[in-house]
C-alpha positions in Angstrom: -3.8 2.7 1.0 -4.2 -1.1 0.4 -3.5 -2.4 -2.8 -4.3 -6.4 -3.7 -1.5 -7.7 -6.0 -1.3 -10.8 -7.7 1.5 -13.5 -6.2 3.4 -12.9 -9.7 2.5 -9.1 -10.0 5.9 -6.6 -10.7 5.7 -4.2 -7.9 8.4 -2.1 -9.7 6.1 0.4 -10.7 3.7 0.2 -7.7 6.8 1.1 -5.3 8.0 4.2 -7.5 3.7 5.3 -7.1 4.0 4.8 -3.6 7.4 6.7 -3.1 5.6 9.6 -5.1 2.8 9.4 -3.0 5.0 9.6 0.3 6.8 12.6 -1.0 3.5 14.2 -1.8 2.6 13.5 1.3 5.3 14.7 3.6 5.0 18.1 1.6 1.8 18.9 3.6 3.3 17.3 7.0 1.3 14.0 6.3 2.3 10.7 6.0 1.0 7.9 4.1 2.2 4.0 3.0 1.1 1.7 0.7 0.0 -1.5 2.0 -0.1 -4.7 0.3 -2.6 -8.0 0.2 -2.8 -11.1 -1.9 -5.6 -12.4 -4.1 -6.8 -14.7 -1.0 -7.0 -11.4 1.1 -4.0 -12.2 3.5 -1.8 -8.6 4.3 1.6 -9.6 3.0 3.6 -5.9 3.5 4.4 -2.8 2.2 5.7 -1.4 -0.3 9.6 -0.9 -0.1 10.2 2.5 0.4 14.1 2.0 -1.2 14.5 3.0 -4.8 17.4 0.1 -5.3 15.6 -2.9 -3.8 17.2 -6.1 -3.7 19.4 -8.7 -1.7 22.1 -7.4 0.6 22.0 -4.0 -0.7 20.4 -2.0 2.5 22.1 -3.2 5.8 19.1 -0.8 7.7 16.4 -3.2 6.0 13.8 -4.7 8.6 12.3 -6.7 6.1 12.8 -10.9 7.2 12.9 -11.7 3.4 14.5 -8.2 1.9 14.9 -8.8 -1.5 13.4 -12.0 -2.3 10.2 -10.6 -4.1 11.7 -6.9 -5.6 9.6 -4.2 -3.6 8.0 -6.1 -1.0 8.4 -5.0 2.5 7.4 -7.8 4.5 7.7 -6.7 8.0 5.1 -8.5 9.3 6.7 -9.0 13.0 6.2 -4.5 12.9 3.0 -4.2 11.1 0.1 -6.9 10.8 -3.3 -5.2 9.1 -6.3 -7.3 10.8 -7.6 -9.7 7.9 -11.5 -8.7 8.4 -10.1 -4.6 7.3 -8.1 -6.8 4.3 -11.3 -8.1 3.3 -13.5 -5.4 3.7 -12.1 -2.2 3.8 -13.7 1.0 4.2 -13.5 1.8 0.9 -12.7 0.2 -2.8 -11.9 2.5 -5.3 -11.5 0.2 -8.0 -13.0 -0.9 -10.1 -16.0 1.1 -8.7 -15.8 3.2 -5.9 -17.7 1.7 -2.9 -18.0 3.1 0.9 -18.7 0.7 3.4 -18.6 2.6 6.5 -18.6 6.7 6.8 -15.4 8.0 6.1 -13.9 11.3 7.5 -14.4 14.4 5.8 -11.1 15.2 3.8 -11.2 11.0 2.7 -14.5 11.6 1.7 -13.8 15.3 -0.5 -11.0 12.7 -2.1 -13.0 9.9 -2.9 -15.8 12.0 -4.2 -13.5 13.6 -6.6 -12.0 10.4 -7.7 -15.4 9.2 -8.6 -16.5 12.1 -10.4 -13.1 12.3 -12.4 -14.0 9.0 -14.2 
């Protein structure tokens, strides 16, 4: 899932979603992340998957910068999402659910749910 967040956005609570979401996940043998752009459509990271996120605390952290914005895994070195995907994903959810290309089917029974829920 890509999420855009504001430069100044608190990914507190965006990380503890994207933990939940990873446990969910990894119930059914899947696997899933939570990746993150800015307003200007560059891919900054991920989400940190640690719940205590901050300077010095996780020795095992890849991230170049761990810690200096709470929650942000920026491993860009690992993981680089090609800016044209960023920009113009397959599909928006919000604030209106919009498909630009056909999505597989269990995506699609997801999304079509989503947009009748609201």
């Amino acid at each position: 899932m890509l999420v855009v967040v504001a430069d100044d956005a608190d990914l507190t609570p965006l990380a503890t979603a994207s933990r939940r979401l990873q446990g969910h996940a990894q119930s059914f043998n899947r696997g899933a992340d939570v990746f993150l752009a800015d307003e200007r459509g560059a891919y900054i990271g991920r989400t940190c998957h640690w719940r205590d996120c901050r300077p010095g605390v996780r020795r095992s952290c890849d991230a170049p910068h761990c810690g200096r914005r709470p929650y942000l895994h920026d491993d860009l070195d690992a993981i680089r999402l090609n800016s044209s995907l960023v920009l113009s994903p397959p599909v928006t959810l919000w604030p209106h659910v919009t498909r630009r290309d056909q999505l597989p089917p269990d995506v699609e029974e997801v999304v079509a749910a989503l947009e009748h829920a609201v």
